[in-house]
DOVO-58325 format. One record per atom (N, C-alpha, C, O): atom name; residue in three letters; x, y, z; chain; residue number from 1. Coordinates in Angstrom, 2 decimals. Example, Ala and Ser with C-alpha at 12.3 -4.5 7.8 and 13.67 -1.06 7.14 Angstrom:
2
 atom type      xx      yy      zz mol seq
    N  ALA   13.19   -5.69    7.80   A   1
   CA  ALA   12.30   -4.50    7.80   A   1
    C  ALA   13.20   -3.30    7.80   A   1
    O  ALA   14.24   -3.32    8.46   A   1
    N  SER   12.85   -2.25    7.08   A   2
   CA  SER   13.67   -1.06    7.14   A   2
    C  SER   12.90    0.03    7.87   A   2
    O  SER   13.41    1.14    8.04   A   2
END
This chain:
98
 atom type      xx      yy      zz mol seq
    N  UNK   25.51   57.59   13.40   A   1
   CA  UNK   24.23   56.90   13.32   A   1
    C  UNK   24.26   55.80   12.26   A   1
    O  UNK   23.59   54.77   12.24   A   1
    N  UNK   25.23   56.25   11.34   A   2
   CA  UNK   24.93   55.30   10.67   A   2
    C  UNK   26.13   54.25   10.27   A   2
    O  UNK   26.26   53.91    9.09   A   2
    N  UNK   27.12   53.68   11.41   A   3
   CA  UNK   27.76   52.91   11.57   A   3
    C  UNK   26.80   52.03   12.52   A   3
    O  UNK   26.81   50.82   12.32   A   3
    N  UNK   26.15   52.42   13.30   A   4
   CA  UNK   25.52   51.61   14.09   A   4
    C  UNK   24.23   50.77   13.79   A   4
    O  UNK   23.86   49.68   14.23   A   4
    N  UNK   23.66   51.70   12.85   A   5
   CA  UNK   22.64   50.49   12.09   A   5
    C  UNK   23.17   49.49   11.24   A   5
    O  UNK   22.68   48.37   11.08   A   5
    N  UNK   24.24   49.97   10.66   A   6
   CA  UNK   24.95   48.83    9.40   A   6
    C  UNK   25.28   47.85   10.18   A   6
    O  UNK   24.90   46.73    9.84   A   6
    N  UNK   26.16   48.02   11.60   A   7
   CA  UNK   26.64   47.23   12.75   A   7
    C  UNK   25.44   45.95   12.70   A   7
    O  UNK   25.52   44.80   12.29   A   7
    N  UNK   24.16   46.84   13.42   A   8
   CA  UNK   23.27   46.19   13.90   A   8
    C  UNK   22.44   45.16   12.55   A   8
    O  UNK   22.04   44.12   13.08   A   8
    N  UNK   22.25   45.18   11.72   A   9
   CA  UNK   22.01   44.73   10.39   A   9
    C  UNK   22.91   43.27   10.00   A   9
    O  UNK   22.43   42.14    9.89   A   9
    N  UNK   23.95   43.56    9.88   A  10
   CA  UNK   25.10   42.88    9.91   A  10
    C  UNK   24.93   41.52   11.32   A  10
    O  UNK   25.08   40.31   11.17   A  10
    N  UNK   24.64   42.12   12.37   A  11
   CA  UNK   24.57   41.35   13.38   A  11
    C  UNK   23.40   40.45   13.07   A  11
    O  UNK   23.64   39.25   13.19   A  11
    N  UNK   22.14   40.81   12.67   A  12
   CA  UNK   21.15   40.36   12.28   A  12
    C  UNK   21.07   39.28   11.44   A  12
    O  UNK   20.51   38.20   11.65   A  12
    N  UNK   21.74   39.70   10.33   A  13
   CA  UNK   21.72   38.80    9.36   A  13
    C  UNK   22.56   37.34    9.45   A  13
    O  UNK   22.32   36.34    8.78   A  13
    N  UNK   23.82   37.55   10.67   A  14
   CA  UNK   24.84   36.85   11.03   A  14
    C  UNK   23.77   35.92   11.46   A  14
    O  UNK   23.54   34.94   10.76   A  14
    N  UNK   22.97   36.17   12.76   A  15
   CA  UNK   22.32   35.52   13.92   A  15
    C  UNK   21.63   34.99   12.52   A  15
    O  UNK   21.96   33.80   12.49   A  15
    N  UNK   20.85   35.28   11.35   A  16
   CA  UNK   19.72   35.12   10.97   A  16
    C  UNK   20.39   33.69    9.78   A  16
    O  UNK   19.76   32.64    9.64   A  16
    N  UNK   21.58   33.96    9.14   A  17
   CA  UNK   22.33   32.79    8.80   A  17
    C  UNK   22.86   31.59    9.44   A  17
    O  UNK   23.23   30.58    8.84   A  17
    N  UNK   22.89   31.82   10.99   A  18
   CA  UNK   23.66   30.76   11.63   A  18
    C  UNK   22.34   30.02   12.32   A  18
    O  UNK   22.45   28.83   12.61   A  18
    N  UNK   21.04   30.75   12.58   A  19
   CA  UNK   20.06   29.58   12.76   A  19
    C  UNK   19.55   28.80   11.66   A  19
    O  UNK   19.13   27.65   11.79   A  19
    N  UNK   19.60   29.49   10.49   A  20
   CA  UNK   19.09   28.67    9.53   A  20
    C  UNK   20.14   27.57    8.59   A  20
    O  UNK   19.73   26.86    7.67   A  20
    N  UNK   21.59   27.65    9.10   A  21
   CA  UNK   22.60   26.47    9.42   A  21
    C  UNK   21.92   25.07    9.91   A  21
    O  UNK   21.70   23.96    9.42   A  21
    N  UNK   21.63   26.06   11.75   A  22
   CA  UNK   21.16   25.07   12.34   A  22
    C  UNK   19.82   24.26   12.24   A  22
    O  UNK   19.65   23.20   12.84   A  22
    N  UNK   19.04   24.75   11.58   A  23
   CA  UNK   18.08   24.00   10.96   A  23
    C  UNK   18.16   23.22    9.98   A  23
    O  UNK   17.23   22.46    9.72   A  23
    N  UNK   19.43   23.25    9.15   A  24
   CA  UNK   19.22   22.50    7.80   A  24
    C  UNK   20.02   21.47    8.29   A  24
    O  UNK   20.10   20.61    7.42   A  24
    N  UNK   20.52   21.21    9.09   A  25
   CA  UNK   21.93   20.42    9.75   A  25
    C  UNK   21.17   19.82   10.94   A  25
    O  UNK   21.39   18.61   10.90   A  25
    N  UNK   20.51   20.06   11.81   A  26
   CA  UNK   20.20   18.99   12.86   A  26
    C  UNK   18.90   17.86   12.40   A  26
    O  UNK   18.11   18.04   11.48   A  26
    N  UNK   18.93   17.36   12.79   A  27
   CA  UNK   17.99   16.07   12.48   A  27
    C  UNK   16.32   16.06   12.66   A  27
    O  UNK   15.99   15.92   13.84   A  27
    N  UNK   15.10   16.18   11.61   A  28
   CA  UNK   14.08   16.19   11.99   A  28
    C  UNK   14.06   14.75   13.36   A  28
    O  UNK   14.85   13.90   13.75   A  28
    N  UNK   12.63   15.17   13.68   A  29
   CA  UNK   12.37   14.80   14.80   A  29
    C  UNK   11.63   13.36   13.93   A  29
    O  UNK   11.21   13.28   12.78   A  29
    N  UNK   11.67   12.36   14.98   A  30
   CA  UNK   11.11   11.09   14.53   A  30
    C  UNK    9.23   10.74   14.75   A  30
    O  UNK    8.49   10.78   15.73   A  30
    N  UNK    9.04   10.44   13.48   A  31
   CA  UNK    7.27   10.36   14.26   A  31
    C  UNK    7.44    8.60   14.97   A  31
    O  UNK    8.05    7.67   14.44   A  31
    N  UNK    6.61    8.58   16.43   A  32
   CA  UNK    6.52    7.91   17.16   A  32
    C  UNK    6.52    6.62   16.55   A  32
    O  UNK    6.27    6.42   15.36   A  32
    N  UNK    6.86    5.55   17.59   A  33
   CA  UNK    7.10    4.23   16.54   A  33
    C  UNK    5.96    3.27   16.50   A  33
    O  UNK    6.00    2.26   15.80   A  33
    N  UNK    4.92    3.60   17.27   A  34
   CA  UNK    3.33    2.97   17.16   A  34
    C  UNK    3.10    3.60   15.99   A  34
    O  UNK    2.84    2.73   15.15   A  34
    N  UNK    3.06    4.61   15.55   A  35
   CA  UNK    2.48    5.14   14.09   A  35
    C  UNK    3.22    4.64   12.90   A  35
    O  UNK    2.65    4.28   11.87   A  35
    N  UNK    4.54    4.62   13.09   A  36
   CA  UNK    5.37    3.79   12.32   A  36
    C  UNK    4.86    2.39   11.95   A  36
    O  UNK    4.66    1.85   10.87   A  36
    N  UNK    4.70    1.96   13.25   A  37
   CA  UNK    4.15    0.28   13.31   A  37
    C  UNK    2.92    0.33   12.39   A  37
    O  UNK    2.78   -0.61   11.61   A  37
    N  UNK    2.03    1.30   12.38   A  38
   CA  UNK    0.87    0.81   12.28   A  38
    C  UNK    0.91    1.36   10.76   A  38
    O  UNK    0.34    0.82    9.81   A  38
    N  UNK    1.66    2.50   10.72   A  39
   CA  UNK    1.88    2.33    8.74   A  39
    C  UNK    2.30    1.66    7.75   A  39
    O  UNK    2.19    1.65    6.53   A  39
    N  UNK    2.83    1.08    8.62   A  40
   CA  UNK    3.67   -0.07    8.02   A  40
    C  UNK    2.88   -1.69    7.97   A  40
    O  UNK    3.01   -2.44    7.00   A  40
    N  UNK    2.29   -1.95    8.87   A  41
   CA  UNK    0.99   -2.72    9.16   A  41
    C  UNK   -0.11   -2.49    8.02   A  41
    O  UNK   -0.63   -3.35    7.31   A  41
    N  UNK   -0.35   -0.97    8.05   A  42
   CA  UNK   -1.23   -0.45    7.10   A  42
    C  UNK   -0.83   -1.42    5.76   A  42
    O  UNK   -1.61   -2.33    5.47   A  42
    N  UNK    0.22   -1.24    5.04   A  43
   CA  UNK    1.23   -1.26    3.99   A  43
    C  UNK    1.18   -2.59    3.65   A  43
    O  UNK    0.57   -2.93    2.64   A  43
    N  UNK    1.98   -3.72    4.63   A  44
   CA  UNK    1.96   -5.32    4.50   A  44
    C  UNK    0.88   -6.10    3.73   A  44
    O  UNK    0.92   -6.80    2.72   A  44
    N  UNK   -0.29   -5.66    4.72   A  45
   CA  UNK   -1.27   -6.89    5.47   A  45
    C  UNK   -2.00   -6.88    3.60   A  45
    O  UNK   -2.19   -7.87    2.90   A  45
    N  UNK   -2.27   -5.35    3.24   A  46
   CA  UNK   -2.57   -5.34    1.91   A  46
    C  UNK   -2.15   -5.89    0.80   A  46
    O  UNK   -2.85   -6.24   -0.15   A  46
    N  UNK   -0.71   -5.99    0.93   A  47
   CA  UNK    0.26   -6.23   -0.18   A  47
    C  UNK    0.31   -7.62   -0.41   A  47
    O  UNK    0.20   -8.20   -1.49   A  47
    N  UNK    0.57   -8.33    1.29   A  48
   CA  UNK    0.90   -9.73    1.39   A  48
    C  UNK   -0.84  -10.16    0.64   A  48
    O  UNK   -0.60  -10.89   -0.33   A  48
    N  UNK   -1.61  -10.06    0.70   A  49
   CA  UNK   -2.95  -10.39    0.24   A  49
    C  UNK   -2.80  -10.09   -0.88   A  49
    O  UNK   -2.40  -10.97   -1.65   A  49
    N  UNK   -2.96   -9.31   -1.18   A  50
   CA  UNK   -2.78   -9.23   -2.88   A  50
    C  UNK   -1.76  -10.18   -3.32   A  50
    O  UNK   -2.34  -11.04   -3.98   A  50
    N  UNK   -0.75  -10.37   -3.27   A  51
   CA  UNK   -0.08  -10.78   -3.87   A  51
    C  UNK   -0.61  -12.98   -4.01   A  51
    O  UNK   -0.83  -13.73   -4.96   A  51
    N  UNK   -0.60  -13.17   -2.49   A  52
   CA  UNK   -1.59  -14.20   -1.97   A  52
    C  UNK   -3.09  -14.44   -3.28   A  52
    O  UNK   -3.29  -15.46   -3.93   A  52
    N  UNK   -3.68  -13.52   -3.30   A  53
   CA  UNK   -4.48  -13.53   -3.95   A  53
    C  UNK   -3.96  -13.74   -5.34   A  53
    O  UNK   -4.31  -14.86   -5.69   A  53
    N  UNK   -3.51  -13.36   -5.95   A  54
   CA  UNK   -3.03  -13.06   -7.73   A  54
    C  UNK   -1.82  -14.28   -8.00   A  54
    O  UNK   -1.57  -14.66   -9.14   A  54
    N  UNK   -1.04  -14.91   -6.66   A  55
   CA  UNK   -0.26  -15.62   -7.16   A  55
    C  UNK    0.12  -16.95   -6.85   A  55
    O  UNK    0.98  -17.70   -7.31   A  55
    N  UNK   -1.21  -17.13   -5.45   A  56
   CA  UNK   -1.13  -17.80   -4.44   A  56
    C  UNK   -0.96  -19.52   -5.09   A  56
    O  UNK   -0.13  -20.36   -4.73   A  56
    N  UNK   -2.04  -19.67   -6.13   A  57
   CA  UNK   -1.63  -21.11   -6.83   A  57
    C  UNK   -0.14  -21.76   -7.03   A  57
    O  UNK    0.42  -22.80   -6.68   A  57
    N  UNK    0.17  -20.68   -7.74   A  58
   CA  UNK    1.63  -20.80   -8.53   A  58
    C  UNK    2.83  -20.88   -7.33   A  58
    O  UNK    3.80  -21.62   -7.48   A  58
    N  UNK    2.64  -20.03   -6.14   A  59
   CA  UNK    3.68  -19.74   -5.13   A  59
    C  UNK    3.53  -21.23   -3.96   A  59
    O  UNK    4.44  -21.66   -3.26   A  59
    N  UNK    2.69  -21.55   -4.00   A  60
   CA  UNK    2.11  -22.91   -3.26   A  60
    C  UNK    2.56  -24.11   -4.40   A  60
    O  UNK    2.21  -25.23   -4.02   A  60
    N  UNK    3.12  -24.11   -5.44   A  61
   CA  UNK    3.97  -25.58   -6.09   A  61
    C  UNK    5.23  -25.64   -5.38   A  61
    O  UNK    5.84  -26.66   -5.06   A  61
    N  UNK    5.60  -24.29   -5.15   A  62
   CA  UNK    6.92  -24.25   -4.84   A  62
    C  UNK    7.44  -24.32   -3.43   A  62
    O  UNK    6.58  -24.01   -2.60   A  62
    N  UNK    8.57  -24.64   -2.97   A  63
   CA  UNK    9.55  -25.27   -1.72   A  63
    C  UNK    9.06  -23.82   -1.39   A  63
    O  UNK    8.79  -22.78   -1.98   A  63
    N  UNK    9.09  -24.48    0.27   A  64
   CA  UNK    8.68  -23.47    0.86   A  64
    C  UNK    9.65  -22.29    0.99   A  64
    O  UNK    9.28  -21.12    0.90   A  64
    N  UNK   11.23  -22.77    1.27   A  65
   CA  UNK   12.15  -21.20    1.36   A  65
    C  UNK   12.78  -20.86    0.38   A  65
    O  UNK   13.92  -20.41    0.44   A  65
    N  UNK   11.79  -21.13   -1.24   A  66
   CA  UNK   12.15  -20.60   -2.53   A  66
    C  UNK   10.58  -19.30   -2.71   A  66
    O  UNK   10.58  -18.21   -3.28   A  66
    N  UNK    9.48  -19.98   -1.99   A  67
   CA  UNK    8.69  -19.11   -1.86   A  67
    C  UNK    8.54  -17.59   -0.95   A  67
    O  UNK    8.02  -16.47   -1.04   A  67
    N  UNK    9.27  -18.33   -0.15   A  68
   CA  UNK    9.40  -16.99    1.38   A  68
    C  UNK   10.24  -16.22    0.55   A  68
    O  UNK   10.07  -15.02    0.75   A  68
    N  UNK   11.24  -16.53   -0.44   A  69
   CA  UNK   12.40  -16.06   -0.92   A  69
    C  UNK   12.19  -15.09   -2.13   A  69
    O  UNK   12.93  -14.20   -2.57   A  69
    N  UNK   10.90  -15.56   -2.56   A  70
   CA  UNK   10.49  -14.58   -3.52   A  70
    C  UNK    9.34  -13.82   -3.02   A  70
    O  UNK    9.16  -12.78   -3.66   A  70
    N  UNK    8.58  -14.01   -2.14   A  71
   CA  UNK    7.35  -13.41   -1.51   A  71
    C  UNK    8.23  -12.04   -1.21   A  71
    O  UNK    8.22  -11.04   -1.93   A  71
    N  UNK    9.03  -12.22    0.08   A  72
   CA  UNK    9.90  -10.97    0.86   A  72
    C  UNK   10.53  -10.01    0.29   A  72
    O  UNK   10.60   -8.86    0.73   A  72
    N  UNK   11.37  -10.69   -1.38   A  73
   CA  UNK   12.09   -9.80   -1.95   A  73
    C  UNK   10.82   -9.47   -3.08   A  73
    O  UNK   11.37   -9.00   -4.08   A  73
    N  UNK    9.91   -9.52   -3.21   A  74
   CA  UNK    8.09   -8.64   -4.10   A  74
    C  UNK    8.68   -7.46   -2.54   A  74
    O  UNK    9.51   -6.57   -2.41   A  74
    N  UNK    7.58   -8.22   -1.58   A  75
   CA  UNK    7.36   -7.56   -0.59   A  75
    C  UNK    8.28   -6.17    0.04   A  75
    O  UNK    7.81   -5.12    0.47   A  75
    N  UNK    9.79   -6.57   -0.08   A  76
   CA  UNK   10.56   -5.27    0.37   A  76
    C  UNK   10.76   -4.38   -0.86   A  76
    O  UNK   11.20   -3.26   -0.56   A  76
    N  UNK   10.58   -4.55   -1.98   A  77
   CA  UNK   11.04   -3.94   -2.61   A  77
    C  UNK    9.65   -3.07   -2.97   A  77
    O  UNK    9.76   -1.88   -3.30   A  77
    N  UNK    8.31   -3.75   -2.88   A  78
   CA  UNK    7.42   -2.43   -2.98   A  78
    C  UNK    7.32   -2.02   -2.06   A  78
    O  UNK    6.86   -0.89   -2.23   A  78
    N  UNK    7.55   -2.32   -0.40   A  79
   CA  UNK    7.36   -1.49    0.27   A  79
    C  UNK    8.33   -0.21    0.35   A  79
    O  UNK    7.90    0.86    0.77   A  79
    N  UNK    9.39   -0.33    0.01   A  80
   CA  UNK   10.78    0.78    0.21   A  80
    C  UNK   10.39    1.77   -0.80   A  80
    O  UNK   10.23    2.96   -0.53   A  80
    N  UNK   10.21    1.22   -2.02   A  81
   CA  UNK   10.19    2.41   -3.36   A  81
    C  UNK    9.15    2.29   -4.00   A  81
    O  UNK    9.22    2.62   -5.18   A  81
    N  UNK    7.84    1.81   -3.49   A  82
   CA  UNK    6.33    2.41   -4.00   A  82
    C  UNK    5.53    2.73   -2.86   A  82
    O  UNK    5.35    3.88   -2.45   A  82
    N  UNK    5.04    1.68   -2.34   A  83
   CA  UNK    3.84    2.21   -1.31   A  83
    C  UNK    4.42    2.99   -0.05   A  83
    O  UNK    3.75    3.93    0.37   A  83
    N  UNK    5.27    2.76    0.40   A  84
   CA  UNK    5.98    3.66    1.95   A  84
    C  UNK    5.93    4.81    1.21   A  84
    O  UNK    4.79    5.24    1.39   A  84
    N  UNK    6.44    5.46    0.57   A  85
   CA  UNK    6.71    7.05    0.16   A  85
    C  UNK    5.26    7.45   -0.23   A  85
    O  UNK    4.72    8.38    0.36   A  85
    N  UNK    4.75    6.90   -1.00   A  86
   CA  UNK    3.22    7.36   -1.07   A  86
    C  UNK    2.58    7.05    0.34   A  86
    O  UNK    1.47    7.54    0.57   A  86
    N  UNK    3.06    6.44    1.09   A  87
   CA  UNK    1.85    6.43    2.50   A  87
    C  UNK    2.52    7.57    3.53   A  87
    O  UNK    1.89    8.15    4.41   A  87
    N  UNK    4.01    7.77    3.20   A  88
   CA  UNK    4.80    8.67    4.03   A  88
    C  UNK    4.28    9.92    3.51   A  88
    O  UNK    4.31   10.77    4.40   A  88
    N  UNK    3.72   10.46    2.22   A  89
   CA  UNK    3.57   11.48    1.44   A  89
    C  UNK    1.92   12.18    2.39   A  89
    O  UNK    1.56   13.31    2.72   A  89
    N  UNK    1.21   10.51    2.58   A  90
   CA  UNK   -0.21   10.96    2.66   A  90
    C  UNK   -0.67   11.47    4.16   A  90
    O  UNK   -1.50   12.29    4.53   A  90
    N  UNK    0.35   10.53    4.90   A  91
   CA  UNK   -0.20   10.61    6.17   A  91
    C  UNK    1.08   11.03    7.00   A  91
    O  UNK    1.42   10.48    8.05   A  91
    N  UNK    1.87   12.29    6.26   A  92
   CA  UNK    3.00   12.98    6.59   A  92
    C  UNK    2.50   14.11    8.16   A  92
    O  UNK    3.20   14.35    9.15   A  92
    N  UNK    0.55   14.77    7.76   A  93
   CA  UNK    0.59   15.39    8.98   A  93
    C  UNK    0.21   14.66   10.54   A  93
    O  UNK    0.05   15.11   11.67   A  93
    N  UNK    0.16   13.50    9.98   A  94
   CA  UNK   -0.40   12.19   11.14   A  94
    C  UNK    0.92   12.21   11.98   A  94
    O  UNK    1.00   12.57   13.16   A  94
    N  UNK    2.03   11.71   11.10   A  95
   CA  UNK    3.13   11.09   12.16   A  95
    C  UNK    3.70   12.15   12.33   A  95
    O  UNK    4.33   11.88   13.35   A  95
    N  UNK    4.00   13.44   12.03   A  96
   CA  UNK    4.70   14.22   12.90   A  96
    C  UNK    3.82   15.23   13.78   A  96
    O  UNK    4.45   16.10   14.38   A  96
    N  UNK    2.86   15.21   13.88   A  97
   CA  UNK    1.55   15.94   14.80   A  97
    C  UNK    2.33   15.22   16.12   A  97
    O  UNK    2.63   14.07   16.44   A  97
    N  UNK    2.52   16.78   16.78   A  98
   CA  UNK    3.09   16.53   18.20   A  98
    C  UNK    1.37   16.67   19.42   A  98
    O  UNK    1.47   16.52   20.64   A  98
END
């Protein structure tokens, strides 16, 4: 009797290690790319304005693809490592709600 529970235990725990492998190893699922779009939309339209707003004098002396050149690199760099992770943080049960 009691080779066969240790057996069965053993088996358990095998099955119970090799799915939770497979969970840490396959790839979450992607939230849809309209929600993507539109968080990201969310994210811009604000930023590009603000920034428009607070710097717009000063960025208007300047050539136009010295301006695009500094607008885009403001622009990607708060979107990647400030506002995306806080908007990914907030509205985390939005985009993956199946």
């Amino acid at each position: 009797m009691r080779g066969t529970y240790s057996r069965e235990l053993y088996r358990n725990r095998a099955r119970h290690r090799a799915t939770a492998i497979a969970r840490r190893t396959t790839p979450h699922s992607q939230p849809p790319r309209y929600k993507i779009f539109l968080l990201t939309w969310l994210a811009i339209y604000p930023l590009i304005t603000g920034i428009f707003l607070m710097f717009g004098s000063l960025l208007t002396a300047l050539p136009l693809l010295l301006r695009t050149l500094l607008l885009t690199g403001v622009l990607v760099y708060l979107m990647t490592y400030v506002v995306m992770p806080k908007l990914m943080q907030v509205f985390h049960g939005w985009l993956y709600l199946k």
